[in-house]
N, CA and C atoms as an extended XYZ file, in Angstrom:
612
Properties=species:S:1:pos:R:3:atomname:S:1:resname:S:1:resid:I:1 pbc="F F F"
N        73.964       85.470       92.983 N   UNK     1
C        74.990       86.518       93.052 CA  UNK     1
C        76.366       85.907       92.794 C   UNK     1
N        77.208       86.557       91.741 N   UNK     2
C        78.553       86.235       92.139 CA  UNK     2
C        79.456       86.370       92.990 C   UNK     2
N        80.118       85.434       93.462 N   UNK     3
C        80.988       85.413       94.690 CA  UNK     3
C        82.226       85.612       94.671 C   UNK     3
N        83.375       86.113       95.420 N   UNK     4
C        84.556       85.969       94.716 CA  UNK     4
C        85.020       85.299       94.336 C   UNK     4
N        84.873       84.022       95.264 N   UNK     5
C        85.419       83.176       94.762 CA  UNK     5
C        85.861       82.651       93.340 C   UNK     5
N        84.130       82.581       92.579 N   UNK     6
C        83.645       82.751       91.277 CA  UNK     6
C        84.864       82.687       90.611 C   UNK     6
N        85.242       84.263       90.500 N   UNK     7
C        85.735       84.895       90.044 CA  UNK     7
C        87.183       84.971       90.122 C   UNK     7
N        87.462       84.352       90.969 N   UNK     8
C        89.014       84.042       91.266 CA  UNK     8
C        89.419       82.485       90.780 C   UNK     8
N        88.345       81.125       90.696 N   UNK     9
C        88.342       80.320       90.179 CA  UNK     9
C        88.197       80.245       88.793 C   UNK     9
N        87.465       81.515       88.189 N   UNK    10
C        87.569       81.650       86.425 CA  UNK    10
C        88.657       82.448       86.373 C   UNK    10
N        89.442       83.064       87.221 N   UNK    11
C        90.869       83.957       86.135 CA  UNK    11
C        91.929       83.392       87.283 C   UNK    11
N        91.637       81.893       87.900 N   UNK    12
C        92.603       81.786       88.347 CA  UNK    12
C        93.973       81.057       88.030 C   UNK    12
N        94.443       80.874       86.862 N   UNK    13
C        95.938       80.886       86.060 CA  UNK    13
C        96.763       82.360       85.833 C   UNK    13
N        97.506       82.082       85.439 N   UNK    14
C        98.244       82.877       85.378 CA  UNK    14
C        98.532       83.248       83.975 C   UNK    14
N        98.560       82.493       83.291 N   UNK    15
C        98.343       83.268       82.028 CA  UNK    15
C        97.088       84.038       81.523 C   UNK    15
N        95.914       83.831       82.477 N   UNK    16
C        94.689       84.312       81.780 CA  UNK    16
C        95.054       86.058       82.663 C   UNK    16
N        95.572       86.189       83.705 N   UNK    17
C        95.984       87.283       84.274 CA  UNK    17
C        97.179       88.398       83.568 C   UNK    17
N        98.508       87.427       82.943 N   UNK    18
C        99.020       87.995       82.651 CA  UNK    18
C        98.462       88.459       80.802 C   UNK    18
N        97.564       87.872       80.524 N   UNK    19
C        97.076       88.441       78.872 CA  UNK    19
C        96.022       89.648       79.719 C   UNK    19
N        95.376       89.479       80.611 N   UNK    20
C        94.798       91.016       81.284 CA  UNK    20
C        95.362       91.997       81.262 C   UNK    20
N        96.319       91.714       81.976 N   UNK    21
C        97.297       93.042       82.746 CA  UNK    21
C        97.763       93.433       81.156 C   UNK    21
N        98.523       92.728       80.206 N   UNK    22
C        99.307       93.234       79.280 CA  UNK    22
C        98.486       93.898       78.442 C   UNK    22
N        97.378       93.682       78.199 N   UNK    23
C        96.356       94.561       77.252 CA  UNK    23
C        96.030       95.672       78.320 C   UNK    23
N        95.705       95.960       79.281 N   UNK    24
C        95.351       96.515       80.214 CA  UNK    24
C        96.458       97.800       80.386 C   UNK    24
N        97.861       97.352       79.727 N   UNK    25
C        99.221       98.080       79.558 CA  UNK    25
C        99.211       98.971       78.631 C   UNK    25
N        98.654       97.654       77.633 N   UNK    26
C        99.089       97.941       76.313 CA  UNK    26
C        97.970       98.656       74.925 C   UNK    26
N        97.306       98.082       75.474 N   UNK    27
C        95.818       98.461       74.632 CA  UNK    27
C        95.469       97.067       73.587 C   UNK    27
N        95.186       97.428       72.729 N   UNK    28
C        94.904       95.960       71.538 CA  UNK    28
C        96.321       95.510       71.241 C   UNK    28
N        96.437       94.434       70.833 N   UNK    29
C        97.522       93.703       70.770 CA  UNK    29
C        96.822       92.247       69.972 C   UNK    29
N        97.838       91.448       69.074 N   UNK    30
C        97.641       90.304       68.748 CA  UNK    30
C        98.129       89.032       69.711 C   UNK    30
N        97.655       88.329       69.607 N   UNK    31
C        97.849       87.185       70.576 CA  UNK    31
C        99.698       86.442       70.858 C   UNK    31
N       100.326       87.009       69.761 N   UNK    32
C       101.811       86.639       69.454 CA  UNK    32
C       102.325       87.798       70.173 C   UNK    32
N       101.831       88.692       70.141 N   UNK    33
C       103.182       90.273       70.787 CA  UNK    33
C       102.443       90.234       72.197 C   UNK    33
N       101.397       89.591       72.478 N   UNK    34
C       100.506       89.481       73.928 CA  UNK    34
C       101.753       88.690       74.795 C   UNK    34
N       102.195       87.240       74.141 N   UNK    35
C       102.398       86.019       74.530 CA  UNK    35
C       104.155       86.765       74.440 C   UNK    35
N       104.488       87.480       73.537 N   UNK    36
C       106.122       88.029       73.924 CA  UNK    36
C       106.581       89.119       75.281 C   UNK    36
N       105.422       89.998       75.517 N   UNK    37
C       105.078       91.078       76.183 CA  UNK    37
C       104.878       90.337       77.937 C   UNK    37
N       104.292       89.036       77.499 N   UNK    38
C       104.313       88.503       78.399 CA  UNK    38
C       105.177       87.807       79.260 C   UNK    38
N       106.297       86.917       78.447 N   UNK    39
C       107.088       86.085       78.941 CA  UNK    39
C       106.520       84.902       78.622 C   UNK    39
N       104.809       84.594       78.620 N   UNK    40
C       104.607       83.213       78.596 CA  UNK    40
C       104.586       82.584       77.592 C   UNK    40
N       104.477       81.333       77.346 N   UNK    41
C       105.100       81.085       75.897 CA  UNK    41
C       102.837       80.714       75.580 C   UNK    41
N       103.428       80.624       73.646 N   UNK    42
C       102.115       80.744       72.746 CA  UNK    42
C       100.632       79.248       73.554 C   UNK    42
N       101.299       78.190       73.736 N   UNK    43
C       100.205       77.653       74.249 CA  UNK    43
C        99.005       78.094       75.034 C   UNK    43
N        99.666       78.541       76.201 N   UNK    44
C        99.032       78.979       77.489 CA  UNK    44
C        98.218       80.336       76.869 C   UNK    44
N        99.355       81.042       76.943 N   UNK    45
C        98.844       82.433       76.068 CA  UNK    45
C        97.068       82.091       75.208 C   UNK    45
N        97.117       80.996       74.153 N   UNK    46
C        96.371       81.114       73.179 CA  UNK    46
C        94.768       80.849       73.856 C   UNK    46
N        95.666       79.557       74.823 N   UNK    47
C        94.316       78.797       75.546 CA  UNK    47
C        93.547       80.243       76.162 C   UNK    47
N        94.297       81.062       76.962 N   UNK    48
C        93.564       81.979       77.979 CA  UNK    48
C        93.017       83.085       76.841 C   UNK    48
N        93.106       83.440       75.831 N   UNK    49
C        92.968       84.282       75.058 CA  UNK    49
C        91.626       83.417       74.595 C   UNK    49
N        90.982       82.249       74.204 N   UNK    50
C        90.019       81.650       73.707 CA  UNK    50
C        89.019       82.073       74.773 C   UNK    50
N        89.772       81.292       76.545 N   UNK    51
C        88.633       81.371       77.267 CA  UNK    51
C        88.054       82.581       78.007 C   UNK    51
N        88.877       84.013       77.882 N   UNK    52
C        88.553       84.915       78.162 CA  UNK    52
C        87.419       85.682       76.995 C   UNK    52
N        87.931       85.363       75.678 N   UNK    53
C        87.199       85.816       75.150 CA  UNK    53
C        85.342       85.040       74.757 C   UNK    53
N        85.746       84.073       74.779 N   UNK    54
C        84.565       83.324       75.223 CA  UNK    54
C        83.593       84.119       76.249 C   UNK    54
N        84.069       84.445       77.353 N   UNK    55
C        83.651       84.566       78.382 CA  UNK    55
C        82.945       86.384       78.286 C   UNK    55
N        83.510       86.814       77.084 N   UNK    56
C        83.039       88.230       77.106 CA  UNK    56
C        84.212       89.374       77.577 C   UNK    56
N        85.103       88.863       78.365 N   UNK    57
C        85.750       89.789       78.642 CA  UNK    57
C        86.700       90.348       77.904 C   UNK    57
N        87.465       89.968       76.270 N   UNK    58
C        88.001       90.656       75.561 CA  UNK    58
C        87.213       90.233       74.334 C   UNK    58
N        87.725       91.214       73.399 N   UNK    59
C        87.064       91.785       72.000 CA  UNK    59
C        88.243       90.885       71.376 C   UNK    59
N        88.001       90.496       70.496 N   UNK    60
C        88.922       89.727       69.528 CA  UNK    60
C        88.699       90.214       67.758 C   UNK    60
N        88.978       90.900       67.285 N   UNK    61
C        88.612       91.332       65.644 CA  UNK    61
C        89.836       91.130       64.763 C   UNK    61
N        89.273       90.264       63.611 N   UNK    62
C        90.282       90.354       62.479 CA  UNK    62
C        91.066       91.014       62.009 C   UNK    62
N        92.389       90.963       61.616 N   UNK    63
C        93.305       91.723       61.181 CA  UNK    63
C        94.362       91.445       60.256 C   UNK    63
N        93.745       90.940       59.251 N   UNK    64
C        94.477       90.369       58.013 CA  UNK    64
C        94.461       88.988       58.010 C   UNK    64
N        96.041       88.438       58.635 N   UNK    65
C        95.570       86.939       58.881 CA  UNK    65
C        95.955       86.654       59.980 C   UNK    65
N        95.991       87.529       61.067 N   UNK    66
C        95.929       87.612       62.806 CA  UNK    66
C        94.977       87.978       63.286 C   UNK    66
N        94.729       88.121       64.455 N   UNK    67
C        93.834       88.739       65.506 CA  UNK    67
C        94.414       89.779       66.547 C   UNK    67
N        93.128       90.816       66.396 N   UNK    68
C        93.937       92.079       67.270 CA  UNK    68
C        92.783       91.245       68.786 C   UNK    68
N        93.334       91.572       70.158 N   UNK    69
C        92.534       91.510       70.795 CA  UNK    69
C        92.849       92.564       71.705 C   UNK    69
N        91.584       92.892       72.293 N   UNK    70
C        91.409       93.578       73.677 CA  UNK    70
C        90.805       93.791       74.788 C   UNK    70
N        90.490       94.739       75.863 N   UNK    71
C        89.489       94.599       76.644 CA  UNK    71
C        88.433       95.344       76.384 C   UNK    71
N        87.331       94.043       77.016 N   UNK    72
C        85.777       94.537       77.029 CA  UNK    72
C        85.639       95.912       77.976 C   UNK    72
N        85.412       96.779       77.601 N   UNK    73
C        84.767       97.696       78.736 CA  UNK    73
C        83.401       97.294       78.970 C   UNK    73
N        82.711       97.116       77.592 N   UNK    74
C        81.176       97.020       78.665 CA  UNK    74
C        81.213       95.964       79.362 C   UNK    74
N        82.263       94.808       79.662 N   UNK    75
C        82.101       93.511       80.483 CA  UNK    75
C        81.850       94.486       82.151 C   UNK    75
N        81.106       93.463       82.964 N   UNK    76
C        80.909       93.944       83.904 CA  UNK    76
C        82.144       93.689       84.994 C   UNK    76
N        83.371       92.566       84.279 N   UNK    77
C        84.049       92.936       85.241 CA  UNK    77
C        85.738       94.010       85.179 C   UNK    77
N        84.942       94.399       84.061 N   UNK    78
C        85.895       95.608       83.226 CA  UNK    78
C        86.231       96.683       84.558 C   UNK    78
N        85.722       97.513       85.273 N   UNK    79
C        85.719       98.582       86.164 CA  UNK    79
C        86.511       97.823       86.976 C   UNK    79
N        86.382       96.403       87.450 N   UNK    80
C        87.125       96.153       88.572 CA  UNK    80
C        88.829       95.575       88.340 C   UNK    80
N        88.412       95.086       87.021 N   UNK    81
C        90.293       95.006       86.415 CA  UNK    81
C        90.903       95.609       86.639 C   UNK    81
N        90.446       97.265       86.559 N   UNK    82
C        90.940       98.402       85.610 CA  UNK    82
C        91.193       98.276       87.441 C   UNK    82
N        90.265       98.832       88.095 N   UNK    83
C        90.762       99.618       89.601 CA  UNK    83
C        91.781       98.476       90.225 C   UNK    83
N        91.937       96.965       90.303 N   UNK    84
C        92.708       96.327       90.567 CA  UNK    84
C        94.506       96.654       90.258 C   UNK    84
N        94.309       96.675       88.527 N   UNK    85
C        95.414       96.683       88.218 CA  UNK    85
C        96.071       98.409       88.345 C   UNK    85
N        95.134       99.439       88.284 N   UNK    86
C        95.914      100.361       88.760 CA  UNK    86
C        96.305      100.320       90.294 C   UNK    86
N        96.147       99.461       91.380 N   UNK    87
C        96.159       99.467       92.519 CA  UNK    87
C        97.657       98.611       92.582 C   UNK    87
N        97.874       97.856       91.651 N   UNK    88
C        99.369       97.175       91.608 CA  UNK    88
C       100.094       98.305       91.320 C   UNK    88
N        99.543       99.548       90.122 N   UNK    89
C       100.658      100.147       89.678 CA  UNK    89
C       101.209      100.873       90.716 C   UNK    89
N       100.484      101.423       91.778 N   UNK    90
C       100.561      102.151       92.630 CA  UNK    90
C       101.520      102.014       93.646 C   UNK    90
N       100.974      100.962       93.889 N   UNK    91
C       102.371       99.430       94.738 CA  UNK    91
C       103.914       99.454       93.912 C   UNK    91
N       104.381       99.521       92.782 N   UNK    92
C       105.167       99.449       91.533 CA  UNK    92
C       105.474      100.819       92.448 C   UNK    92
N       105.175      101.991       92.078 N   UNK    93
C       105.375      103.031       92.639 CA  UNK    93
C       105.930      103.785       93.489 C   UNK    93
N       105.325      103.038       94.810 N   UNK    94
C       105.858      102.895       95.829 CA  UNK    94
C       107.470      102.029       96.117 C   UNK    94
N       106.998      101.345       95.551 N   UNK    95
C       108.567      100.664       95.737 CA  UNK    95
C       109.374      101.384       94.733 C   UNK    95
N       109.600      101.738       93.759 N   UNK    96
C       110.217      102.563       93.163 CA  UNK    96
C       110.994      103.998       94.319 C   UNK    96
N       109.491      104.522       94.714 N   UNK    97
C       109.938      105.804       95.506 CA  UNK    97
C       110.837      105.092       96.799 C   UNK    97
N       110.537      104.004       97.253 N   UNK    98
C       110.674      103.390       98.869 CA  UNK    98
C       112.465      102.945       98.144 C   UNK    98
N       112.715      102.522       96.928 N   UNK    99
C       114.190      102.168       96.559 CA  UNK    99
C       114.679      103.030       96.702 C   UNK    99
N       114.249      104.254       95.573 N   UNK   100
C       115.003      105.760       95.581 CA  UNK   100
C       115.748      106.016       96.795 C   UNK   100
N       114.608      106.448       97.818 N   UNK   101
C       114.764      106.661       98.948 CA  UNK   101
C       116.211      106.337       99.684 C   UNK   101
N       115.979      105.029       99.830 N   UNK   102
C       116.753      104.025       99.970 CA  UNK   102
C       118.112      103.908       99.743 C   UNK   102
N       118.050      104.513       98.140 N   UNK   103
C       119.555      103.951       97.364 CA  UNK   103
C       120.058      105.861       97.610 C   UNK   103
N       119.314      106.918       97.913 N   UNK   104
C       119.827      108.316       98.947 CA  UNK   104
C       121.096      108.249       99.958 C   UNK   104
N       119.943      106.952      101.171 N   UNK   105
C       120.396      107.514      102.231 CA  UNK   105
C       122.296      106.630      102.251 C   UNK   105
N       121.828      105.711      100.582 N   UNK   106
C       123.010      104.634      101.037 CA  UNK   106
C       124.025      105.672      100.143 C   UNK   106
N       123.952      106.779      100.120 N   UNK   107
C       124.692      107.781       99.292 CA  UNK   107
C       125.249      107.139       97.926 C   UNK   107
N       124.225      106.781       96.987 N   UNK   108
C       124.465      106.131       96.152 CA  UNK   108
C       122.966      106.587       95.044 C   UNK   108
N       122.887      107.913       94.798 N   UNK   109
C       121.836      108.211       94.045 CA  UNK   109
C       121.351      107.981       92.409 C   UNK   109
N       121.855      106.501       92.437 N   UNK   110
C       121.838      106.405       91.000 CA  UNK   110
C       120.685      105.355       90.339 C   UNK   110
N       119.731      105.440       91.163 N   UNK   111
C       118.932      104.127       90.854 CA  UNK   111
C       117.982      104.857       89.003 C   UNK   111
N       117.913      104.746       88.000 N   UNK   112
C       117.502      105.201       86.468 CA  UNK   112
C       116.447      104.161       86.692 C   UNK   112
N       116.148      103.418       86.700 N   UNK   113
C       114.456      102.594       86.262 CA  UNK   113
C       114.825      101.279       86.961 C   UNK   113
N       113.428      101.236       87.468 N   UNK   114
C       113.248       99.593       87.731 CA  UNK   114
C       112.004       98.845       87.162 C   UNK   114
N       112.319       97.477       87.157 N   UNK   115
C       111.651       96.921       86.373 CA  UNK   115
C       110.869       95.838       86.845 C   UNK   115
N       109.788       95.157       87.309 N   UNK   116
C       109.472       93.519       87.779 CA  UNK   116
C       108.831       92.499       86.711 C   UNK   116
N       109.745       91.577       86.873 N   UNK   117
C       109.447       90.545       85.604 CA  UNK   117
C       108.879       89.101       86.184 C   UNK   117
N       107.511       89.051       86.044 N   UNK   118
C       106.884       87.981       86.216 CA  UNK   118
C       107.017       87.726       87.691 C   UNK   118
N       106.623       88.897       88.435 N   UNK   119
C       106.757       88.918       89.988 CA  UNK   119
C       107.619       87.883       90.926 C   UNK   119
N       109.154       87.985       89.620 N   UNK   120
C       109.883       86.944       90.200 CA  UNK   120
C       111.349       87.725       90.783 C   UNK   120
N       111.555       88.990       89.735 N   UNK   121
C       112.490       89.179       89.578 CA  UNK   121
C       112.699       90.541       89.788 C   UNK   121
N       113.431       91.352       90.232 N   UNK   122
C       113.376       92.545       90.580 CA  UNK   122
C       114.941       93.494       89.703 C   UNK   122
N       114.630       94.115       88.385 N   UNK   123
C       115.979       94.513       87.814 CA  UNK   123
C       116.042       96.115       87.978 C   UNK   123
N       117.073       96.315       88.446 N   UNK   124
C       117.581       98.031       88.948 CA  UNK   124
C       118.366       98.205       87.274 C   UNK   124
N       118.505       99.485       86.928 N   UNK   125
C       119.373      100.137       86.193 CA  UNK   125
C       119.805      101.508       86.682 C   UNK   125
N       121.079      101.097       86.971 N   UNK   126
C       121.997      102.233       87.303 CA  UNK   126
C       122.791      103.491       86.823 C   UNK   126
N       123.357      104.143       87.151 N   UNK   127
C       124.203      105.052       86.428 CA  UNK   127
C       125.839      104.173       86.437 C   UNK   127
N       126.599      104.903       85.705 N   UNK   128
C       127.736      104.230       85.402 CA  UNK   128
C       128.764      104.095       86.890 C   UNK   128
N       129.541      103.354       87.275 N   UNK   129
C       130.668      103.167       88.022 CA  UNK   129
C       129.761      103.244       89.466 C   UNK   129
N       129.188      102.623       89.737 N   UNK   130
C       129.004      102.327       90.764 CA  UNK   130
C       129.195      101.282       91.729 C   UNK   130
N       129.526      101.834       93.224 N   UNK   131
C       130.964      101.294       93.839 CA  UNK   131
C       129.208      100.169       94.869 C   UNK   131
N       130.486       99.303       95.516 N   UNK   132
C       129.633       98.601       95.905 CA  UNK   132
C       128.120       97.624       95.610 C   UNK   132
N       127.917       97.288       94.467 N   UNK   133
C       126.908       96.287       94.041 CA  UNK   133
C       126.375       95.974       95.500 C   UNK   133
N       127.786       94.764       96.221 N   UNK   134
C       126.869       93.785       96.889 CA  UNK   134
C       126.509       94.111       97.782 C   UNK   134
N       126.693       94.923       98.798 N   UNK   135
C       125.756       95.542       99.700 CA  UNK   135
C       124.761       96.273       99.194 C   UNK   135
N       124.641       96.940       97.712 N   UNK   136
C       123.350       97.431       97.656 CA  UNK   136
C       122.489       96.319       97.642 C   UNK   136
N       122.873       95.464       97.006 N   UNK   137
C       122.419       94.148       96.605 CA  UNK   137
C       121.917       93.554       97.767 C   UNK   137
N       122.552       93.542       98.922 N   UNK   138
C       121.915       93.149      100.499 CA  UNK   138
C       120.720       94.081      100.615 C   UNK   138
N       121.113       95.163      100.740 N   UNK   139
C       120.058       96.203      101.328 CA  UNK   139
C       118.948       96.386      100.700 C   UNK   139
N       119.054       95.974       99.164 N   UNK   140
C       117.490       96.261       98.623 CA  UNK   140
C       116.559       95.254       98.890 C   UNK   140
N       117.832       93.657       98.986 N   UNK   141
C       116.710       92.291       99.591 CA  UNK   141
C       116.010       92.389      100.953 C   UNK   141
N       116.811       93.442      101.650 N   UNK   142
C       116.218       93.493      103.055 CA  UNK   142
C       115.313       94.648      102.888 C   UNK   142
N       114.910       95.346      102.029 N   UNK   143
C       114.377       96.670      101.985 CA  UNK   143
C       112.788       95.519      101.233 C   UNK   143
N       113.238       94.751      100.455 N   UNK   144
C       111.872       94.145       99.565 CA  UNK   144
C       111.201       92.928      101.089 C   UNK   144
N       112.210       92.157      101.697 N   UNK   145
C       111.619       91.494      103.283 CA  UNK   145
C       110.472       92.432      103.498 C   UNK   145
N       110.968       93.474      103.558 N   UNK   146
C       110.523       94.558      104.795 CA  UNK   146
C       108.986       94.776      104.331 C   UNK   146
N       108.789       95.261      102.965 N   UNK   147
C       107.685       95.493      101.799 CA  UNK   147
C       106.849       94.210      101.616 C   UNK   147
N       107.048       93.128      102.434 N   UNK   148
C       106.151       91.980      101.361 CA  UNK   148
C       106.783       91.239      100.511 C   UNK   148
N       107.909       91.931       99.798 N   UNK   149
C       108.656       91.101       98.576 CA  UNK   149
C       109.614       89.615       98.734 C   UNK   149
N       109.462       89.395       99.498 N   UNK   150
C       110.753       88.375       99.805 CA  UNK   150
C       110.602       87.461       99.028 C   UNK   150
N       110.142       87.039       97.761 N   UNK   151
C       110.843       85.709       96.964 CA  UNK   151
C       111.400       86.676       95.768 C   UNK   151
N       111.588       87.963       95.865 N   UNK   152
C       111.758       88.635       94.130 CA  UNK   152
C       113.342       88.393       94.170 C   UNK   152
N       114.145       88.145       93.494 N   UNK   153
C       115.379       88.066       92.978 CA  UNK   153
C       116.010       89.255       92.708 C   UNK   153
N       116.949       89.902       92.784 N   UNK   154
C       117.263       91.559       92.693 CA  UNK   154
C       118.601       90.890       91.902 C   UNK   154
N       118.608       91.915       90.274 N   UNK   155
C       119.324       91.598       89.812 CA  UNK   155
C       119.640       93.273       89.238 C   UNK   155
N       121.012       93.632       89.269 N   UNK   156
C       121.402       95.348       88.890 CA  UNK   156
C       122.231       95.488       87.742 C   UNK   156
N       121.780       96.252       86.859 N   UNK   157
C       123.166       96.049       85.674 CA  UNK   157
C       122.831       97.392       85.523 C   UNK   157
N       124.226       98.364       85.411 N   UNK   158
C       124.623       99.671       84.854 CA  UNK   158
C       123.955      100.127       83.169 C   UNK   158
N       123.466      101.041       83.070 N   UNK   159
C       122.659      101.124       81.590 CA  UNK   159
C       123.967      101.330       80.450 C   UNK   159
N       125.124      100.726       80.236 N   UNK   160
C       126.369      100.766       79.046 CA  UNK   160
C       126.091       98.969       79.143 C   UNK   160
N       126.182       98.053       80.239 N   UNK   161
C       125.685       96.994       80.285 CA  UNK   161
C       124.585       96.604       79.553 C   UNK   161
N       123.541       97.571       80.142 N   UNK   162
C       122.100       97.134       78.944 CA  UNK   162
C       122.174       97.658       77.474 C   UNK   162
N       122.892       98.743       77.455 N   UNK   163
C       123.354       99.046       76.232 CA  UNK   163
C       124.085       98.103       75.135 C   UNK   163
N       125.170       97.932       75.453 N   UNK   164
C       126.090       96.820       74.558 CA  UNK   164
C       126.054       95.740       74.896 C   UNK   164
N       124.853       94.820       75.488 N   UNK   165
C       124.190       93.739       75.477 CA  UNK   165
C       122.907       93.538       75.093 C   UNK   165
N       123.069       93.618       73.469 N   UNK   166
C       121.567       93.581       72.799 CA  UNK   166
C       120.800       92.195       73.224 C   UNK   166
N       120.904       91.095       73.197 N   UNK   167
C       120.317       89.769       74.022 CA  UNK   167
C       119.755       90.231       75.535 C   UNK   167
N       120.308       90.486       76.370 N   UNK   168
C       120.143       91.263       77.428 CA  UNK   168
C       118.726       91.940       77.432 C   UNK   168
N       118.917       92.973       76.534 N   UNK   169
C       118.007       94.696       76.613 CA  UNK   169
C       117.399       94.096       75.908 C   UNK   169
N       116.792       92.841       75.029 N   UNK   170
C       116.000       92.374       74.277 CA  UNK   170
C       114.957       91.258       75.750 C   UNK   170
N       115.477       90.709       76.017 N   UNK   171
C       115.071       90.001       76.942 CA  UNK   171
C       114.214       90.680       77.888 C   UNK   171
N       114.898       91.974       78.956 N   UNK   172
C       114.580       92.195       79.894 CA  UNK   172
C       113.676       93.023       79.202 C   UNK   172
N       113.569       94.174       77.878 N   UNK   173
C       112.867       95.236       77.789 CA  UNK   173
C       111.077       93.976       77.573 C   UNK   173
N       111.514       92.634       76.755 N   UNK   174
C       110.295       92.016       76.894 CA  UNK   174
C       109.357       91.310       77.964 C   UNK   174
N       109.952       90.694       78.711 N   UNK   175
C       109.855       90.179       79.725 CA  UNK   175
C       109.504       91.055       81.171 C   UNK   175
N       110.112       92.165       81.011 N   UNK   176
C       110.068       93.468       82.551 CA  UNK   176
C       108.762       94.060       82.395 C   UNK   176
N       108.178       94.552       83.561 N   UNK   177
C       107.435       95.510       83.421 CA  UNK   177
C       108.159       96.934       83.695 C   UNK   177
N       108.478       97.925       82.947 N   UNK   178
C       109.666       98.979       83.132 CA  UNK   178
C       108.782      100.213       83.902 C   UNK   178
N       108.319      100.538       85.165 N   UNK   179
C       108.133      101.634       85.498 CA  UNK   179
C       108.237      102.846       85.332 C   UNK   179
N       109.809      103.183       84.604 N   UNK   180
C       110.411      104.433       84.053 CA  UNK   180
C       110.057      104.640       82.930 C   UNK   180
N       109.768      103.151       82.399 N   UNK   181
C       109.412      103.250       80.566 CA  UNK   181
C       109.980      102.480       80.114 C   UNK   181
N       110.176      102.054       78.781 N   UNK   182
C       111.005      101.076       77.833 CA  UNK   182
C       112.109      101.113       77.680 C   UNK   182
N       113.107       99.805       77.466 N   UNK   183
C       114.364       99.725       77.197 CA  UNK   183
C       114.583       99.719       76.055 C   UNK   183
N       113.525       99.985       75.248 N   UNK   184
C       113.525       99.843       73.578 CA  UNK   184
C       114.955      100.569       72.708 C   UNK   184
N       114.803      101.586       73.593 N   UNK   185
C       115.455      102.994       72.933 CA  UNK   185
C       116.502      103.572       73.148 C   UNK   185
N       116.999      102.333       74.374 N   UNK   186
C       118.315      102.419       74.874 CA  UNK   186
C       119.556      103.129       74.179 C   UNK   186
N       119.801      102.618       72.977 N   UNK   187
C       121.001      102.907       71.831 CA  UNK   187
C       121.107      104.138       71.450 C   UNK   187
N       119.753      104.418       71.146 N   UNK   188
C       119.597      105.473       70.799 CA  UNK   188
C       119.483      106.890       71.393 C   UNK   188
N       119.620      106.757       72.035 N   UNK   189
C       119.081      107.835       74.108 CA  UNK   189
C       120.904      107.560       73.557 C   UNK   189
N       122.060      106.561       73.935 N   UNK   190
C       123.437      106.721       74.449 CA  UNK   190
C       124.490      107.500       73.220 C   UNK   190
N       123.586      107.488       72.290 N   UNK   191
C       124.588      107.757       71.667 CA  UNK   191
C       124.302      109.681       71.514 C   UNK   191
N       123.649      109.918       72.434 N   UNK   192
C       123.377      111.329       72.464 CA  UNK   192
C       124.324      112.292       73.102 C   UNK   192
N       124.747      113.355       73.203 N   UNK   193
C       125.993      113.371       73.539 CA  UNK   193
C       125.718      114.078       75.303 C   UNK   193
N       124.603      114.839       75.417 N   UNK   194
C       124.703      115.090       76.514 CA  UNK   194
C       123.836      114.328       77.797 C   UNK   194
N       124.740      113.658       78.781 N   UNK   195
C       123.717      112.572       79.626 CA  UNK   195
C       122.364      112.939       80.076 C   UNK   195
N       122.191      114.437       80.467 N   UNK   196
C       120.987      114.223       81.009 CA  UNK   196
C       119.941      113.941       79.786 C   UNK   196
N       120.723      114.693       78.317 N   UNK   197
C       119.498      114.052       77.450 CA  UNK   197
C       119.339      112.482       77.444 C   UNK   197
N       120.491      111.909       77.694 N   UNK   198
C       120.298      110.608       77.604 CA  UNK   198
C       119.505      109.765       78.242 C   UNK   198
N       119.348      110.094       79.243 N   UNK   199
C       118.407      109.473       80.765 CA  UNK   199
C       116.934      109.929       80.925 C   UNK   199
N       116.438      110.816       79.394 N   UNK   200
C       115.511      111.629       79.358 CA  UNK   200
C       114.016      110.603       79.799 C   UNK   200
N       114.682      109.606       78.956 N   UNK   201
C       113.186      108.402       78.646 CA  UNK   201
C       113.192      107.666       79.658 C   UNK   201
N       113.867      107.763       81.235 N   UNK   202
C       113.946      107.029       82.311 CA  UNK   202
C       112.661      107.675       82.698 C   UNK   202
N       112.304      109.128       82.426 N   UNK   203
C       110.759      109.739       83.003 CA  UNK   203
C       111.026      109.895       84.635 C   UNK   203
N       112.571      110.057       84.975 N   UNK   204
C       112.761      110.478       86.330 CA  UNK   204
C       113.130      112.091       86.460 C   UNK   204
């Protein structure tokens, strides 16, 4: 019988987890937009992409002169990925609603999307002119203590910030996992003239 252990000793790196989760996001993907999507750089990426697929658990098929890859469903440990990683999203969720909440009672209702990048980093996007940063900035580290989170880094930038910092909104939209949705489209959402259309693709 397999044990967990098993199973925690074959996917236990972190890059073989984070090429899971991102197909698991994303659907098929090549091993280069896997390894950008990811944060991790092409080595690691390539190695875990060989030994997963080795192993049965992703599909790997030609695609000119790349490789698309993805996940096995018929692998048998396909059902339990899937219920795992929706069980993070859920968590994602929660803290989302548990910030909201949060950034209410601090009469400061402007929290637009959050994002976690490589379960290191925790990025808020705000509405414009908002007073007080550093106490929100206290209160959300003591709000993530409270949750389990205490090594995430809380970092907040106003969405005209992510806007007219293309390096920035390039970085974080690759690197984040965006709950609200993508920063892709940022530019294009601001230059719309009426805000709530603008904030449409936050999906709040």
């Amino acid at each position: 019988m397999l044990m967990p252990e098993d199973v925690l000793k074959f996917l236990g790196t972190r890059s073989k987890w984070m090429v899971l989760y991102v197909l698991y996001k994303n659907g098929s993907m090549s091993g280069r937009e896997i390894s950008r999507q990811s944060g991790v750089s092409w080595m690691p990426v390539g190695s875990a992409l060989a030994v997963l697929t080795d192993a049965g658990l992703l599909n790997c098929e030609p695609d000119g002169n790349k490789k698309i890859y993805s996940l096995n469903e018929q692998h048998f440990l396909y059902g339990s990925l899937i219920e795992f990683f929706s069980s993070l999203e859920r968590c994602q969720h929660q803290l989302l609603s548990a910030l909201r909440d949060r950034f209410k009672r601090w009469g400061e209702p402007i929290l637009l999307n959050m994002g976690i990048c490589n379960a290191e980093r925790l990025v808020l996007v705000t509405k414009e002119n908002v007073s007080s940063i550093g106490a929100i900035s206290t209160n959300v580290a003591r709000l993530l203590d409270e949750m389990g989170y205490k090594k995430m880094k809380v970092e907040i930038y106003s969405i005209s910030e992510i806007a007219n910092n293309h390096r920035l909104r390039s970085s974080l939209d690759r690197t984040c996992i965006w709950i609200g949705g993508s920063l892709g489209k940022v530019n294009e959402i601001l230059k719309s003239s009426e805000f709530d259309r603008r904030l449409a693709f936050f999906d709040f």
